[in-house]
SEMAR-651158 format. One record per residue (C-alpha): x, y, z; residue number from 1. Coordinates in nm, 4 decimals, padded with zeros to 6 digits. Each point is the difference from the previous one (the first is absolute). Example, Ala and Ser with C-alpha at 12.3 -4.5 7.8 and 13.67 -1.06 7.14 Angstrom:
2
+----------+----------+----------+-----+
|        X |        Y |        Z | num |
+----------+----------+----------+-----+
|  01.2300 | -00.4500 |  00.7800 |   1 |
|  00.1370 |  00.3440 | -00.0660 |   2 |
+----------+----------+----------+-----+
END
This chain:
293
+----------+----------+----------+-----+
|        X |        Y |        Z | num |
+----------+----------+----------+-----+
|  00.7681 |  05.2025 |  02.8218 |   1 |
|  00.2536 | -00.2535 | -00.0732 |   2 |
|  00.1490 | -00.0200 |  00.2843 |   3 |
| -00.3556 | -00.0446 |  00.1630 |   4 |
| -00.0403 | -00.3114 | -00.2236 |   5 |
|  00.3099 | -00.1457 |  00.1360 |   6 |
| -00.0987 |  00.0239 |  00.3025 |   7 |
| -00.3234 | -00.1499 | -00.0082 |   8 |
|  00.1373 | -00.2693 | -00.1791 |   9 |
|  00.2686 | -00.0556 |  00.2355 |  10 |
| -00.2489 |  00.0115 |  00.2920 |  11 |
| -00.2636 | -00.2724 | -00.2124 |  12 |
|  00.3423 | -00.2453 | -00.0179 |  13 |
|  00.0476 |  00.0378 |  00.4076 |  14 |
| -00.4041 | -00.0455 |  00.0810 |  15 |
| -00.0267 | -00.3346 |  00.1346 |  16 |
| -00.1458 | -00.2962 | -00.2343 |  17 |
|  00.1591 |  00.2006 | -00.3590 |  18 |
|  00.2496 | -00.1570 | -00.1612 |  19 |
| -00.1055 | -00.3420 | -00.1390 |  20 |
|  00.2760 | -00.2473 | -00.0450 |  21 |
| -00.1735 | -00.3310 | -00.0605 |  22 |
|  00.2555 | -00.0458 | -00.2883 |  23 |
|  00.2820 | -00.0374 |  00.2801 |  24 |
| -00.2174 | -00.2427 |  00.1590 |  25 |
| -00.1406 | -00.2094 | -00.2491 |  26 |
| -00.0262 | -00.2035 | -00.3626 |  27 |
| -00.2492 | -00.1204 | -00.1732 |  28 |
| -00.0506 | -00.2816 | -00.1603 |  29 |
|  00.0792 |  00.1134 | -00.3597 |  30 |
|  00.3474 |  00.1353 |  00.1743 |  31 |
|  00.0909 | -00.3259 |  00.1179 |  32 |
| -00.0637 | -00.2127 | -00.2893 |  33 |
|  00.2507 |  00.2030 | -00.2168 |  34 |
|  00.2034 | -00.0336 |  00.2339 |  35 |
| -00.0148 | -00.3397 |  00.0986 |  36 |
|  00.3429 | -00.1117 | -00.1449 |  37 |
|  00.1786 |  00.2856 |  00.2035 |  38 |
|  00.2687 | -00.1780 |  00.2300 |  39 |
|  00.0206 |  00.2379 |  00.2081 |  40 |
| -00.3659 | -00.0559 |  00.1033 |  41 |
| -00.1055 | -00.2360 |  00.3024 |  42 |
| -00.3748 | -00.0633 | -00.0101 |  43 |
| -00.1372 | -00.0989 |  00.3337 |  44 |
| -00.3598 | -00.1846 |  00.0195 |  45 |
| -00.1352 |  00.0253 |  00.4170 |  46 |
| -00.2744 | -00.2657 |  00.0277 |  47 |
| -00.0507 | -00.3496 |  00.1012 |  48 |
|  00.2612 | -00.2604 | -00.0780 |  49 |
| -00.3516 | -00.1741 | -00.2227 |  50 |
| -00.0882 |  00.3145 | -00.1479 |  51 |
|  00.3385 |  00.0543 | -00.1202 |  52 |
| -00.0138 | -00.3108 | -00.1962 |  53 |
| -00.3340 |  00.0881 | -00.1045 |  54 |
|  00.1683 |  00.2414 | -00.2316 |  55 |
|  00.2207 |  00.2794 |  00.0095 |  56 |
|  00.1405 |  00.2736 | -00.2298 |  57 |
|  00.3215 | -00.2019 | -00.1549 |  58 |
|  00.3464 |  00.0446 |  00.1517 |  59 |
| -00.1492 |  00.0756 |  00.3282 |  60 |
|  00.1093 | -00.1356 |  00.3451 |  61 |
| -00.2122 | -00.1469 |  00.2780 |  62 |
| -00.0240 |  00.2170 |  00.3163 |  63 |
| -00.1669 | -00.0226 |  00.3145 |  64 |
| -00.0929 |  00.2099 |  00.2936 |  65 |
|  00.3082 | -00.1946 |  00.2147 |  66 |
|  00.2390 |  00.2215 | -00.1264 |  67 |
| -00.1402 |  00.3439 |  00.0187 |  68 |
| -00.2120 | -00.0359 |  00.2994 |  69 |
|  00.0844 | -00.0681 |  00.3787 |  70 |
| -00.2211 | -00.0702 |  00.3170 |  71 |
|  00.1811 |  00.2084 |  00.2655 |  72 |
| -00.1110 |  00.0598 |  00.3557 |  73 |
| -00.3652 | -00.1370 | -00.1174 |  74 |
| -00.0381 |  00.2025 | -00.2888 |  75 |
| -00.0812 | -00.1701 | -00.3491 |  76 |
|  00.1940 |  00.1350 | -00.2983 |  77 |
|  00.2683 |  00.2213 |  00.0600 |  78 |
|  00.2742 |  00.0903 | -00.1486 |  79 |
|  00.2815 | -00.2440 | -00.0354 |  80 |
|  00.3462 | -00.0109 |  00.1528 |  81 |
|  00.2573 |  00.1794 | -00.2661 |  82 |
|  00.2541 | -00.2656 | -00.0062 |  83 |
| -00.3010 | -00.3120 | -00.0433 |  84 |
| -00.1399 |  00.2667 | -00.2749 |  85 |
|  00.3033 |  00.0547 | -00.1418 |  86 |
|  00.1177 | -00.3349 | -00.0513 |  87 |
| -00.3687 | -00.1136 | -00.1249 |  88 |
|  00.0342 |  00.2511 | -00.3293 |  89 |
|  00.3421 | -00.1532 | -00.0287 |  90 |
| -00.1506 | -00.3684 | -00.0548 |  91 |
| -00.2347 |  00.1918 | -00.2692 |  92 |
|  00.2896 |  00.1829 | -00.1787 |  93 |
| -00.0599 |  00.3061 |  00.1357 |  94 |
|  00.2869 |  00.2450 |  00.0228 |  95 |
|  00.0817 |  00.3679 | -00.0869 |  96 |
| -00.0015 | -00.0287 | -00.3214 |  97 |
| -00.3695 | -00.2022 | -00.0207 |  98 |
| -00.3076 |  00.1912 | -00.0328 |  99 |
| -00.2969 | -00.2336 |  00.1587 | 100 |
| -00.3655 |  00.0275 | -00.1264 | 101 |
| -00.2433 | -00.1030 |  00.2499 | 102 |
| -00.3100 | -00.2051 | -00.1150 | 103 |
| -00.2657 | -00.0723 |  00.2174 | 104 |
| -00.1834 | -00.3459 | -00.0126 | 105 |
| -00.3718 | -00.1434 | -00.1015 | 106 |
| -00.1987 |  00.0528 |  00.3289 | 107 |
|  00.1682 |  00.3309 |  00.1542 | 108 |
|  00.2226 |  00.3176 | -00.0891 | 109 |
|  00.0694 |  00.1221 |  00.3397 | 110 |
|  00.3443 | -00.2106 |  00.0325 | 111 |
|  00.1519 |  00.1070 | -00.2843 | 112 |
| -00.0517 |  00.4074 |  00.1657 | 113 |
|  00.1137 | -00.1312 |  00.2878 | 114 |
|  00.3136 | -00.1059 | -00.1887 | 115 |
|  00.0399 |  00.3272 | -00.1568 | 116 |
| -00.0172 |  00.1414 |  00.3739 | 117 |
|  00.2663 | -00.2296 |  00.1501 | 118 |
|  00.2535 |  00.0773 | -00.3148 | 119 |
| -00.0603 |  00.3557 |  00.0587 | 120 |
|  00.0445 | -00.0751 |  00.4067 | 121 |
|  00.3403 | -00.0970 | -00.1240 | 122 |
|  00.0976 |  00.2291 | -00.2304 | 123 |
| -00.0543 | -00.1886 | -00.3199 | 124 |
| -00.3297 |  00.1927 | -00.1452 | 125 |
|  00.2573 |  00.1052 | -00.2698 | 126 |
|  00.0150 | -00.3500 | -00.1016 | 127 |
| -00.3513 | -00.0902 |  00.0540 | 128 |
| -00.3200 |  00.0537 | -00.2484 | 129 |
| -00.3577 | -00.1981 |  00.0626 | 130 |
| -00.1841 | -00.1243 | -00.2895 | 131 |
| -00.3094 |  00.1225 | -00.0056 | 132 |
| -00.2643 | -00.2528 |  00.0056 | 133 |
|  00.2337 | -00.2567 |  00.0425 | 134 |
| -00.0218 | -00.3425 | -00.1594 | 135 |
| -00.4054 |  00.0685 | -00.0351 | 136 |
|  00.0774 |  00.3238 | -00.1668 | 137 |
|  00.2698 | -00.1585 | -00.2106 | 138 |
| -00.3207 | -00.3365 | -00.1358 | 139 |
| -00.2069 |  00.2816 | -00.0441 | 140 |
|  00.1847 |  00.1684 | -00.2603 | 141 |
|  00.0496 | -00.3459 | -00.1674 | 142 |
|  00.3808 | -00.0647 |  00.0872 | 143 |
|  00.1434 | -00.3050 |  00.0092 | 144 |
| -00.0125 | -00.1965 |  00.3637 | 145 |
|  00.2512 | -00.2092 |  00.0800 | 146 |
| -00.0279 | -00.3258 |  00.2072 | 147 |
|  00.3716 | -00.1148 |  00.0075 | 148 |
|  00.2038 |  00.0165 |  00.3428 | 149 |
|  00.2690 |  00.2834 | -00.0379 | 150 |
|  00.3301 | -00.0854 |  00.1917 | 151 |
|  00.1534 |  00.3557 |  00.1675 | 152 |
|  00.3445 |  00.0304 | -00.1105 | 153 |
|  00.1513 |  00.1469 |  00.3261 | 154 |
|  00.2378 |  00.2549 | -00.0493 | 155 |
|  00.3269 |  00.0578 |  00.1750 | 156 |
| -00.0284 |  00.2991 |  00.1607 | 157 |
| -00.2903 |  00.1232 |  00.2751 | 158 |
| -00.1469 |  00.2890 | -00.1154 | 159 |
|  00.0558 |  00.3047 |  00.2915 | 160 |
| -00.3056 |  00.0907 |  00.2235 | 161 |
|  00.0321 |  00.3322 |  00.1385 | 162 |
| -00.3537 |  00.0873 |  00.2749 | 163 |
| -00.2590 |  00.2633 | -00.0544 | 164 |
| -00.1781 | -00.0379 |  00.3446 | 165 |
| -00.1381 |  00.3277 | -00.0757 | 166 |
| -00.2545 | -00.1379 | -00.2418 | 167 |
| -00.1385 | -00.1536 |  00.3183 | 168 |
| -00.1759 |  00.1043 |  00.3235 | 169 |
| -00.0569 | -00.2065 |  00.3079 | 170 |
| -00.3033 |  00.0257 |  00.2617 | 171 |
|  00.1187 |  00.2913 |  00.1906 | 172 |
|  00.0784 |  00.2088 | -00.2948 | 173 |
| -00.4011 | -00.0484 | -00.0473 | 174 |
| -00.0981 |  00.0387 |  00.3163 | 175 |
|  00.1843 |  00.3429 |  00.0413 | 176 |
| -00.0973 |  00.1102 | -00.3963 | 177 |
| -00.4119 | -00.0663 |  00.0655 | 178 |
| -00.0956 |  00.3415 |  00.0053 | 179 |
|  00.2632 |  00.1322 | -00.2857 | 180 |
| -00.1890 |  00.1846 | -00.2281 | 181 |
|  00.2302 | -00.0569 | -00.2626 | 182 |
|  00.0386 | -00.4195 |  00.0572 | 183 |
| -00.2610 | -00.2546 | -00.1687 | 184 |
| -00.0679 | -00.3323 |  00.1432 | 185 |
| -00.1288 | -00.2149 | -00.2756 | 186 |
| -00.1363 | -00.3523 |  00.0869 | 187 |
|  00.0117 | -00.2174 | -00.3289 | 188 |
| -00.2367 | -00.2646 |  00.1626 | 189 |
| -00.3265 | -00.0826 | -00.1055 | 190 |
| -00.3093 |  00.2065 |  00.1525 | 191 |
| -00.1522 | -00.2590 |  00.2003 | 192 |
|  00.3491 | -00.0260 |  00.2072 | 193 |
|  00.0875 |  00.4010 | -00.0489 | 194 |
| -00.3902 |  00.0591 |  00.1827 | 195 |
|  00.0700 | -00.2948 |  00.3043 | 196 |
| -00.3165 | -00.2237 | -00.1648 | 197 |
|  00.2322 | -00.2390 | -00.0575 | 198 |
|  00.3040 | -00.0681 |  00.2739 | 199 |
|  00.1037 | -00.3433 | -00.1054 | 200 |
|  00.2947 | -00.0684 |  00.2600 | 201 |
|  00.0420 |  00.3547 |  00.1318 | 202 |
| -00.0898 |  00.1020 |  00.3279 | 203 |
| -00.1128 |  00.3527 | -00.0327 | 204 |
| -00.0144 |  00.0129 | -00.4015 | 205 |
| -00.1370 |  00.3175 | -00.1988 | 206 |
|  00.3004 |  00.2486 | -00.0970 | 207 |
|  00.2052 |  00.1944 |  00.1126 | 208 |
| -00.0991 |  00.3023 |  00.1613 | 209 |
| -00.0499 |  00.2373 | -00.3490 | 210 |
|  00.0780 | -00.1799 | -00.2321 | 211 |
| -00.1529 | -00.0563 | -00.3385 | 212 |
| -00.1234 | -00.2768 | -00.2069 | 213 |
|  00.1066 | -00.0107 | -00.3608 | 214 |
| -00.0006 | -00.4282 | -00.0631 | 215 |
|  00.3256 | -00.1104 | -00.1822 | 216 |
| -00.2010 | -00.2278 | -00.2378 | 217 |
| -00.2141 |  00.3052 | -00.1626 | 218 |
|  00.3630 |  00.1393 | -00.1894 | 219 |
|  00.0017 | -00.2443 | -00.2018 | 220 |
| -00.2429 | -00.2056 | -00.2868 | 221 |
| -00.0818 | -00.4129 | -00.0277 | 222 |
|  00.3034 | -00.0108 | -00.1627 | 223 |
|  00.2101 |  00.1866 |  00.2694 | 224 |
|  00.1222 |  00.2624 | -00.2017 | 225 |
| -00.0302 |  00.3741 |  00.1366 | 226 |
| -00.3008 |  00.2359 | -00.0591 | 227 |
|  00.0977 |  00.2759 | -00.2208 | 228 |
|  00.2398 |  00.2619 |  00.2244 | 229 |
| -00.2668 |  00.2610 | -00.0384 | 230 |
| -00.2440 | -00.2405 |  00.1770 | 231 |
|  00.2745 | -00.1027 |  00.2865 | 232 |
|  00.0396 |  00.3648 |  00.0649 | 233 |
| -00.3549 |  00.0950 |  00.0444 | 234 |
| -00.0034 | -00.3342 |  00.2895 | 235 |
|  00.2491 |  00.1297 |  00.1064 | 236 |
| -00.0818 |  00.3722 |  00.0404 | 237 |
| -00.3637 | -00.1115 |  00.0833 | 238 |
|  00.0870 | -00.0895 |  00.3445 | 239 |
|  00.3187 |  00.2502 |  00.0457 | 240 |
| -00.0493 |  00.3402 |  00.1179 | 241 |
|  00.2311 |  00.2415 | -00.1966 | 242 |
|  00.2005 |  00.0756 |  00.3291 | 243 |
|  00.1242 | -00.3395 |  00.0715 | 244 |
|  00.3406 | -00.0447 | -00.1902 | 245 |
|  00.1029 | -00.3393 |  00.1604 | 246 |
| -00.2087 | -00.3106 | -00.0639 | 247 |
|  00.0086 | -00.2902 |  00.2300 | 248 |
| -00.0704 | -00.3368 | -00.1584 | 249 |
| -00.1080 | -00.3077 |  00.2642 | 250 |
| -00.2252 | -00.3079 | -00.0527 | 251 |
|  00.0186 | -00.3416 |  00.1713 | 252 |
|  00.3670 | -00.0694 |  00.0343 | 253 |
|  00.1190 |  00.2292 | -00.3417 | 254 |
| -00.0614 | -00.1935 | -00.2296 | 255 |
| -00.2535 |  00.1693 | -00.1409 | 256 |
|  00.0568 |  00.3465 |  00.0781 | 257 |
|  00.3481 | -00.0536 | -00.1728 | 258 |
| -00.2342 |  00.0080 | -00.3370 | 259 |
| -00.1474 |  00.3513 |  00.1126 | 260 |
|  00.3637 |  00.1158 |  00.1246 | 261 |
|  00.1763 | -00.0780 | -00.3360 | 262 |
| -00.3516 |  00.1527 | -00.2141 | 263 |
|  00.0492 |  00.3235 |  00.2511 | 264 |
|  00.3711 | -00.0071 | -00.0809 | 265 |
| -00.0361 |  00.0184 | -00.4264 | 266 |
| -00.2921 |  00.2429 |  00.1104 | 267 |
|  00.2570 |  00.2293 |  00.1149 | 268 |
| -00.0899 |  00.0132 |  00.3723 | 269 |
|  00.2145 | -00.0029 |  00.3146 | 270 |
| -00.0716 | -00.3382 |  00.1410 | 271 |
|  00.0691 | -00.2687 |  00.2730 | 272 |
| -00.0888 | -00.3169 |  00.1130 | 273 |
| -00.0859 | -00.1249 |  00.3450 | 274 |
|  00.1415 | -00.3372 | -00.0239 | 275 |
| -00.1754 | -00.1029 |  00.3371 | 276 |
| -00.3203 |  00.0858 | -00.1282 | 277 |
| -00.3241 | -00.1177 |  00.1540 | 278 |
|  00.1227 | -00.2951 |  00.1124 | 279 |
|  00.2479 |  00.1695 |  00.2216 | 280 |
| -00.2131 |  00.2870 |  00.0905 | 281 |
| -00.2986 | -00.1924 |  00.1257 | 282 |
|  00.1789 | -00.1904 |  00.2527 | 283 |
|  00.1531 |  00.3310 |  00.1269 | 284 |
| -00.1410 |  00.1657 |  00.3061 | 285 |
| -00.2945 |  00.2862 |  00.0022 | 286 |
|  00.2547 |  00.2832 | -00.0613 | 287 |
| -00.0225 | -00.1720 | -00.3378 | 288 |
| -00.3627 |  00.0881 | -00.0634 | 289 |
| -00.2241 | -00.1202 | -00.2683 | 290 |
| -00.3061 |  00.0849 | -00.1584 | 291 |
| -00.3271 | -00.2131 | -00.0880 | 292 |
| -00.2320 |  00.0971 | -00.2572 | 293 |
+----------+----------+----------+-----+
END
C-alpha cells in the first residue's frame, strides 16, 4: 500500500496545473514593506511618466514600456533586443546580484506581467518577483506613497541574458497544433472582441480557430490583487479539458495574455505565449482560420 501512495502522489505532482508556486512569482505588499530598506532590492513602478509622480511606493524607479517593448515587422510589443534590455536594467542598478520587484501602476497591471515575461524571456525570472496589486494594492493596505523622483544608481556591470525562446510559439506552431488534443488556446481579450461583435481595426476579428475566452481582467479585484489560488484554478480548469497539458496564452499584442501566462505558470501548468497574437494572426491568410461567435 505504500508504495501505491507514492505513486499516486508522484503521478498528482506530474498532472498538469499541480504544483502552485506563486511564492516564486510574487510578494505582497506586507513582504515588501519589511523589506523596503533591503539594498539589494530594485523596485520598478511601469506607468505613465504623470502617474509616477502621482505617487509611488518609496525607493522606486520610473519605467516605461520603451525599454521592454519593441515594434518589429508591424507588431506592437515584443520583446526587446538583449543588449538594449540589458543595458536598460544596468541604468536601474540591475545586476546579478539585484533582485527586482515589479509594481504595476494606477490605471493597469498588465505591464508589469509583461515585465515578468520579458525577464523570464531572458533568463532573469530568478531575479524577478511582481508585487501583487502593485502600487494600488500597496494604498490599499495603507502604506506609505511616495511622490519624490528616485535617481537609478547604474551599476557597473550588465547583468547576463541568456534566451528561453521555448516559452514562446510563433503562428505556424499554432497553425500546425489546432487540432492537438492536449494544446489550449486561451484568448485573454474581452468577450465582445473574443465573439467578433466588436473588430475595432481587425479585418477578420473573432479568435482564433478554438480557442477560449477566459478575460485577463476577471483574475484579479479593484485593487489588482489576485483572486484567491483556489478561485484562479477553478477559471482556469473551467475552460481546460483534463487532457490538454500545454496552455497557450494570446490577446491583442501579449500584453495581456502575459497576465494569464505568468497566473498559468504559479498555477503549475505547462504554458506559452504567442507573442504575435491576434494582431498578427488576423492579418494572416485563411490557412489561419478564425472563429465568430
Amino acid at each position: 500500500m505504500k508504495h501505491i501512495s507514492l505513486l499516486v502522489v508522484a503521478l498528482l505532482i506530474n498532472m498538469p496545473g499541480n504544483g502552485e508556486n506563486f511564492d516564486e512569482i510574487f510578494v505582497d505588499q506586507e513582504w515588501l514593506y519589511s523589506h523596503l530598506e533591503d539594498e539589494s532590492l530594485v523596485i520598478l513602478h511601469l506607468d505613465k511618466p504623470e502617474n509616477y509622480i502621482k505617487g509611488h511606493i518609496p525607493g522606486a524607479l520610473f519605467v516605461d514600456n520603451s525599454i521592454y517593448a519593441a515594434v518589429r515587422d508591424g507588431l506592437y510589443f515584443e520583446l526587446p533586443e538583449a543588449a538594449e534590455f540589458a543595458e536598460e536594467l544596468k541604468k536601474r542598478g540591475v545586476d546579478k546580484t539585484k533582485k527586482v520587484i515589479i509594481s504595476s501602476g494606477w490605471d493597469t497591471f498588465a505591464h508589469a506581467y509583461r515585465f515578468y515575461v520579458t525577464m523570464e524571456y531572458f533568463g532573469l525570472a530568478d531575479q524577478a518577483k511582481i508585487l501583487d496589486g502593485g502600487i494600488r494594492g500597496w494604498q490599499a493596505e495603507g502604506f506609505t506613497v511616495s511622490t519624490d523622483t528616485v535617481i537609478p544608481a547604474e551599476t557597473r556591470r550588465k547583468p547576463v541574458l541568456k534566451t528561453h525562446p521555448e516559452i514562446l510559439v510563433d503562428k505556424d506552431w499554432i497553425k500546425i497544433n489546432l487540432s492537438n488534443p492536449e494544446v489550449s488556446i486561451i484568448d485573454a481579450r474581452k468577450s465582445d472582441f473574443y465573439t467578433g461583435s466588436e473588430k475595432g481595426n481587425y479585418k477578420r476579428g473573432g479568435h482564433i480557430m478554438g480557442a477560449k475566452n477566459l478575460t485577463w481582467t476577471t483574475l484579479v479585484d479593484e485593487n489588482f490583487t489576485l483572486l484567491e489560488p483556489g478561485r484562479l484554478r477553478d477559471m482556469y480548469t473551467n475552460i481546460i479539458d483534463e487532457e490538454e497539458k500545454t496552455l497557450v496564452c494570446y490577446c491583442h499584442v501579449a500584453l495581456r495574455a502575459s497576465v494569464l501566462y505568468t497566473v498559468g505558470k504559479a498555477l503549475g501548468y505547462d504554458v506559452r505565449l504567442y507573442d504575435g497574437s491576434f494582431n498578427e494572426w488576423d492579418g494572416l491568410d485563411e490557412s489561419f482560420p478564425v472563429e465568430n461567435e
